[in-house]
NUKETI-549952 format. One line per 2 residues: their letters; for each residue x, y, z of C-alpha. Coordinates in steps of 0.25 Angstrom, whole numbers, plus 5000, padded with zeros to 4 digits. Each point is the difference from the previous one (the first is absolute). Example, Ala and Ser with C-alpha at 12.3 -4.5 7.8 and 13.67 -1.06 7.14 Angstrom:
2
as = 5049:4982:5031 | 5006:5014:4998
***
This chain:
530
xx = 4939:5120:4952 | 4995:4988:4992
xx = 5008:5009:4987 | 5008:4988:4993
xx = 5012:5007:5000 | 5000:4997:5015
xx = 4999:4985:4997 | 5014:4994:5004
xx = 4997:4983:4999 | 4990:4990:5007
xx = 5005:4996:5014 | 5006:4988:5000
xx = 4996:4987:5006 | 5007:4999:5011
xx = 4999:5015:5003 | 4985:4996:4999
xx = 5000:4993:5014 | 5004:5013:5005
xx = 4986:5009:4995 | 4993:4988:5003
xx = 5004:5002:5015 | 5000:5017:4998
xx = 4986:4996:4996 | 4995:4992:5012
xx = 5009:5007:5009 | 5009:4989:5005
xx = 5014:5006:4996 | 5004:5013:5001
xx = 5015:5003:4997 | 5013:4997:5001
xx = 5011:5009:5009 | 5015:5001:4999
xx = 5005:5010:5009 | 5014:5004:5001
xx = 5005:5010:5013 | 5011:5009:4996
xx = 5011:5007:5008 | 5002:5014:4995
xx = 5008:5013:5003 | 4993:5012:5008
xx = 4986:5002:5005 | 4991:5004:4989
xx = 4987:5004:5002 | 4987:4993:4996
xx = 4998:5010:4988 | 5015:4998:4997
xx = 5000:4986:4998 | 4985:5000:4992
xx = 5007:5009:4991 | 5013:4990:4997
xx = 4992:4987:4999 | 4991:5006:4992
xx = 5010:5006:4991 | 5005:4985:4996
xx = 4985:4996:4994 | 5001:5005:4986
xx = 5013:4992:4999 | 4992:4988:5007
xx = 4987:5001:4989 | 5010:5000:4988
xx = 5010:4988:5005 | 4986:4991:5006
xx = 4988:5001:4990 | 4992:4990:5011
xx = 5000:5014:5010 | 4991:5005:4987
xx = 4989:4993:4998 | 4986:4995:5007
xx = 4991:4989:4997 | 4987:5001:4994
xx = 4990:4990:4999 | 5004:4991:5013
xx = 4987:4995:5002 | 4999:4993:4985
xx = 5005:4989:4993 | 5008:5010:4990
xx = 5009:5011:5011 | 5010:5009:4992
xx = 5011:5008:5007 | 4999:5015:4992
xx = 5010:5012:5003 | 4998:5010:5010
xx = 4999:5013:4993 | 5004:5010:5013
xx = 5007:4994:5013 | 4997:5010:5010
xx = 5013:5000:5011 | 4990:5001:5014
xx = 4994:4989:4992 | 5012:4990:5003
xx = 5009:5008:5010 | 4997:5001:5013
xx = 5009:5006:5012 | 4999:4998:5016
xx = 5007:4999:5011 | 4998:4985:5007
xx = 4994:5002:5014 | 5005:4991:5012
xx = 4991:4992:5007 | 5001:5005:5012
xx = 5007:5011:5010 | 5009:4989:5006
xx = 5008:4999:4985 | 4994:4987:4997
xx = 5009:4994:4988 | 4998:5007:4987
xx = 4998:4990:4992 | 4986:4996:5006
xx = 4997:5012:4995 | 5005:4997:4985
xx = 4993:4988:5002 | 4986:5004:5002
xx = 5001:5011:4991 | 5002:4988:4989
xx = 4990:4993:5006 | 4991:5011:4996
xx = 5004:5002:4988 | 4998:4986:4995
xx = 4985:5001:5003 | 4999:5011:4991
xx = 4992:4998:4986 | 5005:5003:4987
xx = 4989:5012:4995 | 4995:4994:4988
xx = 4999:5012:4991 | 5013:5004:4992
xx = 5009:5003:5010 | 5015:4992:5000
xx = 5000:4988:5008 | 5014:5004:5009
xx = 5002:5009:5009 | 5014:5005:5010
xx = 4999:5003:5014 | 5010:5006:5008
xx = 5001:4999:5014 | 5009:5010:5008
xx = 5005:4995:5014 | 5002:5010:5009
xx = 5012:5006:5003 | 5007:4997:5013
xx = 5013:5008:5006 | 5009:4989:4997
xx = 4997:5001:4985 | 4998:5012:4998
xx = 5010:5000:4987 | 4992:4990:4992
xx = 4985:4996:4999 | 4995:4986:4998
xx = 4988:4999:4990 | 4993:4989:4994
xx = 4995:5000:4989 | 4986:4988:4994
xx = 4998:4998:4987 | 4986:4996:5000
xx = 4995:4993:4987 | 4989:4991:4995
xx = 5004:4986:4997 | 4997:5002:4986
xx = 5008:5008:4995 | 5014:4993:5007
xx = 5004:4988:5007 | 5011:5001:5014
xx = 5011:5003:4992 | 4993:5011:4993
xx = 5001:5006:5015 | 5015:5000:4999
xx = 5001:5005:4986 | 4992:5013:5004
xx = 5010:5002:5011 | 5011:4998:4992
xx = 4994:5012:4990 | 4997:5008:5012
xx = 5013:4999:5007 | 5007:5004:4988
xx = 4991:5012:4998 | 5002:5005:5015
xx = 5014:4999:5000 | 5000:5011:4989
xx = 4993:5010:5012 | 5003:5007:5012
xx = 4988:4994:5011 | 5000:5015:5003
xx = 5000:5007:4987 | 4994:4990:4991
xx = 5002:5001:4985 | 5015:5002:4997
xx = 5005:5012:4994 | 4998:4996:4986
xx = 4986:4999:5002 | 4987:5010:5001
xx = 4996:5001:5015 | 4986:5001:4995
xx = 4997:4985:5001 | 4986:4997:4990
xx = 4988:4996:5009 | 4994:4996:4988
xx = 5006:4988:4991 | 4996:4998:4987
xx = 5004:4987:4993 | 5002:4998:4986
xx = 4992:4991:4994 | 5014:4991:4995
xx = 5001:4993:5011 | 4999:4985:4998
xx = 4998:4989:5011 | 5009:4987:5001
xx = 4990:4988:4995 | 4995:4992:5008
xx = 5007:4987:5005 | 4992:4991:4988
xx = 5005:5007:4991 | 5013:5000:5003
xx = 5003:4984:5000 | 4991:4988:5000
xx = 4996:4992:5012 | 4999:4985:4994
xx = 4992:4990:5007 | 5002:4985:5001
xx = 4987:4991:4999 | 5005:4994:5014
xx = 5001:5015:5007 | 4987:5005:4993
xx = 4994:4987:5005 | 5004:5002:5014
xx = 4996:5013:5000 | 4986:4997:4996
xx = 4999:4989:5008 | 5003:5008:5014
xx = 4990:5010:4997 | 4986:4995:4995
xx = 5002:4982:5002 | 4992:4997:5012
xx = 5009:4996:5013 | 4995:4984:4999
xx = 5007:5000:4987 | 5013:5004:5003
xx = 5006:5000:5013 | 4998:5011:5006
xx = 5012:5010:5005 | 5003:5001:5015
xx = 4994:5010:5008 | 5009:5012:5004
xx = 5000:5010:5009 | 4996:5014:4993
xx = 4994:5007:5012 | 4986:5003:4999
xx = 4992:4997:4986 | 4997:5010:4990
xx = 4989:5010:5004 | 4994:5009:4995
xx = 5002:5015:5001 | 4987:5004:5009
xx = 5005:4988:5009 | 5016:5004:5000
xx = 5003:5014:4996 | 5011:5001:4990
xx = 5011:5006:5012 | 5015:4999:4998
xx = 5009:4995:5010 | 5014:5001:5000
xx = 5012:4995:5011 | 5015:5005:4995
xx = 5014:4995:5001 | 5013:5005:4997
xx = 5012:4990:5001 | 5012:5009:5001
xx = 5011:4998:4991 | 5011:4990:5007
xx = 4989:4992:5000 | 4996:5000:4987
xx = 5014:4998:4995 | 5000:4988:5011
xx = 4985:4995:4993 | 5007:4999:4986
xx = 5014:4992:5003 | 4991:4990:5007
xx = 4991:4999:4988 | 5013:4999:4991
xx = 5005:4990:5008 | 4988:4993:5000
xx = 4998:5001:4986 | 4986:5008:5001
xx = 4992:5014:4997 | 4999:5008:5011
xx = 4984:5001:4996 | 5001:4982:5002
xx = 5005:5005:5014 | 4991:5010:5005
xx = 4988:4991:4993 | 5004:4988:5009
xx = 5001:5009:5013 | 4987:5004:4997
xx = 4994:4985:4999 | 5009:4997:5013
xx = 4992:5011:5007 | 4986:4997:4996
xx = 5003:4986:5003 | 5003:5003:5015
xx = 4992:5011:5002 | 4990:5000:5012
xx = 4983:4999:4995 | 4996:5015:4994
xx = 4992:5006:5010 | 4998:5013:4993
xx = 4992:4994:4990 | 4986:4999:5000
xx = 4996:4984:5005 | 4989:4999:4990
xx = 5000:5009:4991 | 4988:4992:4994
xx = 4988:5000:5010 | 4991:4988:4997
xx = 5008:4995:4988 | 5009:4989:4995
xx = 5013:5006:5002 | 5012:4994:5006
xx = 5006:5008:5010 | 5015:5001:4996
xx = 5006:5012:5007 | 5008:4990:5010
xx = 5014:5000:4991 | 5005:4989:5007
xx = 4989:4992:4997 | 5006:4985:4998
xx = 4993:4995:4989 | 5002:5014:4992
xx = 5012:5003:4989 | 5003:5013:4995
xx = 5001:5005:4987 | 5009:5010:4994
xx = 5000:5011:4989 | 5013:5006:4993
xx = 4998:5009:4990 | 5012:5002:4991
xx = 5002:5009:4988 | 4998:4999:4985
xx = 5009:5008:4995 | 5012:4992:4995
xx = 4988:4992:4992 | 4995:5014:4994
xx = 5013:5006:4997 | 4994:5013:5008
xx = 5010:5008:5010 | 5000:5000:5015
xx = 5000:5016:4998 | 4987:5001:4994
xx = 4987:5000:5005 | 4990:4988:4996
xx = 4993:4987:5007 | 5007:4988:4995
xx = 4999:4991:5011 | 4996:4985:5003
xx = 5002:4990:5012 | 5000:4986:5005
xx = 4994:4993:5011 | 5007:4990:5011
xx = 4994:4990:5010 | 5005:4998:5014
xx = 4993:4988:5003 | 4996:4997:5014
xx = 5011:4989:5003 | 5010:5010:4998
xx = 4994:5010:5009 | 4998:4990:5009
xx = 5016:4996:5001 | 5003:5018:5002
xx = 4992:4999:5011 | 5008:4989:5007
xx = 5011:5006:4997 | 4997:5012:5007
xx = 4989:4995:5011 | 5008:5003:5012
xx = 5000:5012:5006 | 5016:5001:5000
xx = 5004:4993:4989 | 5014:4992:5003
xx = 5012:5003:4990 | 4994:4986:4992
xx = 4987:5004:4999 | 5004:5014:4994
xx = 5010:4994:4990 | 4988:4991:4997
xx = 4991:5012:4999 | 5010:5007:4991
xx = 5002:4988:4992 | 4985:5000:4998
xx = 5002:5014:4994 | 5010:4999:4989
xx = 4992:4986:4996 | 4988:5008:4997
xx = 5008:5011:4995 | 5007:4989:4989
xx = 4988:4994:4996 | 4993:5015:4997
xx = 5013:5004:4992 | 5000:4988:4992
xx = 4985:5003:4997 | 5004:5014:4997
xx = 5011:4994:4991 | 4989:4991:4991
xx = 4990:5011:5002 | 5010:5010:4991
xx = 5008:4990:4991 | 4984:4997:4993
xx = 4996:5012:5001 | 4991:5007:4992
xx = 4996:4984:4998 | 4988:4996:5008
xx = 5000:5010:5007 | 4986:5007:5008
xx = 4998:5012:4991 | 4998:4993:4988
xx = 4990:4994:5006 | 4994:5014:5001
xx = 4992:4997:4986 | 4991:4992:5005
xx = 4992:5009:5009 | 4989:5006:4993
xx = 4996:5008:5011 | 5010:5006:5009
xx = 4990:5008:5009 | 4993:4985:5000
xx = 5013:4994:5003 | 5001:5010:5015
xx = 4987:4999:5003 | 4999:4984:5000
xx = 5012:5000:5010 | 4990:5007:5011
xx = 4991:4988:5000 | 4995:4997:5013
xx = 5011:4994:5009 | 5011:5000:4989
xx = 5013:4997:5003 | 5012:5008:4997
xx = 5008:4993:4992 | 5014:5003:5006
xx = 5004:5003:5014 | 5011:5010:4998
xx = 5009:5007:4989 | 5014:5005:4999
xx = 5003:5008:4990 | 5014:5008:4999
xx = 5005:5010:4991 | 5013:4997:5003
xx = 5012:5012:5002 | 4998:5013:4995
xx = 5014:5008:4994 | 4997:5013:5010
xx = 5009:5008:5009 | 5005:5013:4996
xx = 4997:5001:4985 | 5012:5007:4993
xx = 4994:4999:4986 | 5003:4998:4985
xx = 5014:5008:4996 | 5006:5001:5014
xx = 5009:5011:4994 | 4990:5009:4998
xx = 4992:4996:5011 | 5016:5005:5007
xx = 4998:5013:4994 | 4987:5004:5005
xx = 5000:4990:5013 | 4985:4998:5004
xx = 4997:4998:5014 | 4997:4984:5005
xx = 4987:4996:5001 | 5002:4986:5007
xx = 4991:4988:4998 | 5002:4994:5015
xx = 4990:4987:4998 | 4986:4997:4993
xx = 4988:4994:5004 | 4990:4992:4990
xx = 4986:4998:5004 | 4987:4995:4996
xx = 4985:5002:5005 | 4991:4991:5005
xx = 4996:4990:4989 | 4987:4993:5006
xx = 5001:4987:4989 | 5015:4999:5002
xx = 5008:4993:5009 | 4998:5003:5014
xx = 5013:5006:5002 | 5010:5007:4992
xx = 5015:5001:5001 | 5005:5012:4993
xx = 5016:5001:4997 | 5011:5010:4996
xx = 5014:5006:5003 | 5008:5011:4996
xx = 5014:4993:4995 | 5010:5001:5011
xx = 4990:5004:5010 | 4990:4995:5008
xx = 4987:4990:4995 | 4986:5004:5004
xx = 4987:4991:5002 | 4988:5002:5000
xx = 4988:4993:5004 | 4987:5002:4996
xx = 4987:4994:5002 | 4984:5004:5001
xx = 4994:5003:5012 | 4993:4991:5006
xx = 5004:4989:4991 | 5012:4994:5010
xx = 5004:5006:5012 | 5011:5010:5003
xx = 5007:4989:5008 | 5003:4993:4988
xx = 5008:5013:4992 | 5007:5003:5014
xx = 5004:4986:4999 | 5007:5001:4986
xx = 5005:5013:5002 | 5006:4993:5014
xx = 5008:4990:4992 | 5002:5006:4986
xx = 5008:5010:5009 | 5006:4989:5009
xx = 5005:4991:4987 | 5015:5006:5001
xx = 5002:4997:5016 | 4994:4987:4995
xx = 5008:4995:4991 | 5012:5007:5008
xx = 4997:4989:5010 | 4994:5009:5011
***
């Protein structure tokens, strides 16, 4: 395996922070799911048979879904070309149990699933690092003409960023809609569908984001940056203390386990969502990113979290969100792709982010304005008001964020860590702080409903039955030096928006993502004035 002939490039710098973390085992993958409407009841075999009819097509449009990474534990790791892909390798095919003879709700069911999924290492011999799973729900009389699946796309966080997520959907959508769900390959096509892939050793990967545009640094940003990270707190002020749930531990105190609460916000609502951020000239991630600050900063003390977490040491207990004297901070990723020229439909990891500050005083005036337990019609304009403020100042930082951009921005700092194995294990220092409280992260609308493909003529001659993409659902696993929760974001255009929330257990109690989930779901009767 070690033949150069393999060898594709060296990984990247930023791709890097990613088999650092495979390395340590404190990041596991990234899912995009999407649950699709289609025609009939196939069978289990039936449906094995078409999804798995669509992967030759996959491995020649995505050359990420061909490689592995060698070397994760050195200085120097290389992605090199997987010679044979075998299908049960990357396919897998099941019906989704529910929870319980009652009928409890089928998503919880999902939910868990993904929740299992996420805590799954990558294996570190050369193997690809994606994988699909498809989940039948089962039929009931009512549907008995149609069948919903979902579909994860499970990948390691290497080889793609989000939108890599939506751009596999967008190949495999295309691919499906070619086949019957009951028959599988088309007529043109061999029924005899390879177990075995072999791929050609022409395959090239997109480079990595450094090579593709510099990342300039001003002595003032480069200043700062070094400044926050090794000059003793007497010597500059010294930030705010945030709420972040409970400090980084380590994996024999708190195991890596995945937790995940859903949403969907149906679609009226999300139409509702985006003329009020229109009107209020905003994105609808500045929106949901001030709905999630609102909410932490009114939410009752944690009390699934562990107290003290650090018997005997010199941690400060900070699970209590509404903590006075605590602000939050923020993460938003945003994509690098309009810097790098790379297409939304490919598969790479071209991502950065910025940080904002929700400093105490402002928590302090969301929590007057929604103290009582009845709020009257001025307090609740003065709640809301609240809300497009925050949402106004984390667009216009958006704005400045993207106009400078790739300028002072974080990933150019990435040269100057020597060690990024070093660079993980520092941050599970005794008692270390995370160093955000939450994230929001939104992949934005995906172009899906029933895909009628290139040349509709001809796709009129030989109609191919709908394979309908309903909604998607992005995810991340538990990320035990990341913030302590993670607001996960994507729609289907037209259709309804899904969030997810993700946190590690143990790390804030469940109360806290019930409590986003509660008013991420509630923000369009909110705004409505209800």
């Amino acid at each position: 395996m070690s033949n150069t002939n393999n060898l594709l490039r060296p990984v990247g710098m930023l791709e890097k922070l990613y088999t650092a973390r495979q390395v340590l085992g404190i990041y596991n993958s990234v899912i995009v799911t999407a649950t699709y409407t289609v025609p009939s009841n196939p069978t289990i075999d039936q449906i094995y048979s078409t999804v798995s009819a669509t992967i030759p097509a996959l491995l020649r449009r995505h050359s990420a879904l061909c490689c592995y990474v060698e070397g994760q534990a050195t200085p120097t790791p290389v992605f090199r070309r997987v010679q044979n892909i075998t299908v049960s390798d990357v396919l897998q095919v099941s019906d989704l149990e529910i929870p319980n003879a009652q009928g409890e709700a089928k998503g919880g069911s999902l939910v868990k699933r993904l929740e299992e999924l996420h805590d799954q290492p990558w294996p570190l011999d050369a193997k690809p690092l994606w994988k699909m799973v498809v989940l039948r729900e089962p039929p009931s009389p009512s549907t008995a003409s149609e069948l919903q699946l979902h579909i994860a796309f499970i990948y390691h966080h290497v080889i793609g960023d989000g939108l890599s997520g939506l751009a596999f959907h967008k190949s495999l959508l295309r691919e499906l809609s070619r086949r019957s769900p009951s028959t599988g390959s088309p007529a043109s096509e061999s029924s005899q569908i390879p177990k075995v892939i072999s791929i050609p050793d022409s395959i090239k990967l997109i480079e990595p984001i450094e090579k593709l545009t510099l990342f300039p640094l001003s002595w003032s940003f480069l200043a700062k940056q070094i400044l926050h990270e090794y000059a003793p707190r007497w010597l500059v002020n010294a930030p705010a203390p945030i709420w972040a749930g409970l400090p980084v531990q380590r994996l024999e105190n708190l195991p890596l386990r995945s937790r995940l609460k859903v949403i969907s916000i149906p679609a009226d609502e999300v139409a509702l969502l985006l003329k009020k951020c229109k009107e209020n000239k905003v994105s609808l991630t500045s929106l949901l990113t001030a709905s999630v600050v609102a909410r932490l900063a009114t939410m009752s003390p944690d009390p699934g979290a562990d107290p003290d977490p650090d018997p005997g040491g010199e941690t400060e207990n900070r699970t209590e969100v509404n903590a006075p004297s605590l602000a939050l901070k923020g993460i938003t990723p945003y994509s690098l792709r309009r810097a790098s020229g790379t297409s939304n439909d490919e598969i790479a990891n071209q991502i950065s982010a910025f940080s904002t500050d929700y400093p105490a005083e402002l928590l302090t005036r969301i929590r007057a304005a929604s103290s009582s337990p009845s709020p009257s019609i001025p307090q609740k304009a003065q709640f809301t008001q609240l809300l497009w403020e925050i949402s106004r100042t984390h667009h216009a930082q958006t704005q400045t964020e993207l106009a400078k951009c790739p300028r002072d921005n974080v990933v150019g700092l990435l040269p100057y860590i020597s060690d990024y194995l070093d660079f993980y294990k520092r941050k599970f220092g005794r008692g270390r702080e995370r160093e955000a409280s939450f994230e929001v992260s939104n992949l934005g609308a995906f172009e899906g409903g029933e895909w009628e493909g290139e040349g509709k003529r001809e796709e009129e001659k030989h109609p191919a039955p709908a394979w309908n993409l309903e909604s998607l659902l992005f995810t991340q696993g538990a990320a035990p030096v990341g913030p302590a929760v993670s607001v996960n974001v994507v729609s289907v255009r037209g259709g309804p928006l899904t969030v997810a929330v993700g946190w590690q257990e143990g790390v804030v109690g469940e109360s806290v993502a019930e409590g986003l989930v509660e008013a991420l779901g509630g923000l369009a009767g909110l705004l409505r004035g209800e």
